[in-house]
C-alpha positions as CSV (number, residue, x, y, z in Angstrom):
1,X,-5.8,120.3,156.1
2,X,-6.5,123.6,157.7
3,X,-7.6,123.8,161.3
4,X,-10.1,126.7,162.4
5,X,-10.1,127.8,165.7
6,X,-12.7,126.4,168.0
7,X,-15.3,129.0,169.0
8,X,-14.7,127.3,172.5
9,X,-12.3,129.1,174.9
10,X,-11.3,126.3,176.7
11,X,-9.6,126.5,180.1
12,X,-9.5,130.0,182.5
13,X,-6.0,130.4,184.4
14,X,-8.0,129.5,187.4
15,X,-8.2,125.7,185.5
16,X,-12.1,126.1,185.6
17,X,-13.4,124.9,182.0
18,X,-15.1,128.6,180.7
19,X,-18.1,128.0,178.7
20,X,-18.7,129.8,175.8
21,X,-21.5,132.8,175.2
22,X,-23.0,130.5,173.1
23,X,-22.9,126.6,174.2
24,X,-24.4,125.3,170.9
25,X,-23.9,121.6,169.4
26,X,-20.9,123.3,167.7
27,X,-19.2,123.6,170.9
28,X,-20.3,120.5,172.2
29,X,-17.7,117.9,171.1
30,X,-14.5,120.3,172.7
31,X,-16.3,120.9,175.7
32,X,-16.9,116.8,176.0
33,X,-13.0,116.8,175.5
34,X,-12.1,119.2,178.4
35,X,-14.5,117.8,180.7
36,X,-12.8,114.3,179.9
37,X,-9.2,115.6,180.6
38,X,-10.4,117.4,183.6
39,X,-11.9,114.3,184.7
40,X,-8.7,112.4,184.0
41,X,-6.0,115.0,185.3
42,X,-7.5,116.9,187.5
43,X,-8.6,116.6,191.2
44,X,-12.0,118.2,190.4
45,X,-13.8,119.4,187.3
46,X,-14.8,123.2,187.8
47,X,-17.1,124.7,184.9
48,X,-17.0,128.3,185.0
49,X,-21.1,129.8,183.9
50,X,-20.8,133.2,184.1
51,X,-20.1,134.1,180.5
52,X,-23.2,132.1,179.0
53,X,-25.7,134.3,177.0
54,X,-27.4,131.2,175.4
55,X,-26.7,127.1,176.3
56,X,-28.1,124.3,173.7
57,X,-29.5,120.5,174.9
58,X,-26.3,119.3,173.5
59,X,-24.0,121.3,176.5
60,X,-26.8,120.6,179.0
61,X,-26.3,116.9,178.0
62,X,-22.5,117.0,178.1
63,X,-22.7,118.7,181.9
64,X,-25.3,116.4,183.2
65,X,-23.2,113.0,182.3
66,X,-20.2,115.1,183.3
67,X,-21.7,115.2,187.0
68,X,-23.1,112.2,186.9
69,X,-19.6,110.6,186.0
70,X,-17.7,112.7,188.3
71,X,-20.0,111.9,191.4
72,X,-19.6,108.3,190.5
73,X,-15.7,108.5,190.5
74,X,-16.2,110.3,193.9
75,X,-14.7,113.4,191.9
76,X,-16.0,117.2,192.8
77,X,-17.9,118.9,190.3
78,X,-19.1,122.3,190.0
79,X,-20.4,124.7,188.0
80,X,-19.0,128.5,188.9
81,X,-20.6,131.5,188.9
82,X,-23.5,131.0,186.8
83,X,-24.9,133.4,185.0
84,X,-28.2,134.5,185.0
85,X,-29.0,132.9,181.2
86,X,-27.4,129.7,182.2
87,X,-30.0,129.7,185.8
88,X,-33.1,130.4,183.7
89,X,-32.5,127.9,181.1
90,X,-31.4,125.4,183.6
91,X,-34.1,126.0,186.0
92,X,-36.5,126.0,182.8
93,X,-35.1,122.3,181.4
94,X,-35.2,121.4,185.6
95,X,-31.9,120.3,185.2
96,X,-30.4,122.5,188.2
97,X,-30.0,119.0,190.6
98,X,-28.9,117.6,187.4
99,X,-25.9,119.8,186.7
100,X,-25.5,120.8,190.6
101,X,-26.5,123.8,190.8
102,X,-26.5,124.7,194.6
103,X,-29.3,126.2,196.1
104,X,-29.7,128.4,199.6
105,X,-32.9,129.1,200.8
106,X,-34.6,128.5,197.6
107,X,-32.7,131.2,195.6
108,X,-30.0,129.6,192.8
109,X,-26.9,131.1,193.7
């Protein structure tokens, strides 16, 4: 069987999970499987944002549980330096307290 390489870049050498350009349904099921390990070897599960052009309901699904879960396990969770595709579509599906998205004075950061 051959195995293609996923479109997903995984992990940054900071340990922050990179999203993709594209966060489709395609990437969906490796990012579930590095937010899992993160959650499971990690002290906290850092998503780095900043290189996201486009993000499907299938990622925005995937980081809403991942919150979710890691606030239950009284885990830290963030999402890093967001860019501004991933704030609008966030904001726009009014999922920013959802995924964590910290605010200051009104303004998404």
């Amino acid at each position: 069987m051959i195995s293609t390489p996923s479109p997903f870049d995984a992990v940054g050498d900071d340990g922050a999970i990179r999203l993709p350009a594209h966060g489709t349904t395609v990437t969906a099921e490796d990012l579930r499987i590095h937010l899992v390990l993160a959650a499971d070897y990690r002290e906290r599960t850092e998503v780095d944002a900043s290189g996201v052009e486009s993000i499907g309901q299938a990622v925005l699904q995937l980081l809403v549980a991942a919150r979710r879960d890691a606030a239950q396990a009284g885990q830290p969770f963030a999402i890093l330096d967001p860019s501004p595709a991933f704030v609008t579509r966030v904001t726009a599906a009014c999922l920013a307290d959802a995924i964590g998205l910290q605010t200051e004075k009104g303004d998404l950061l």
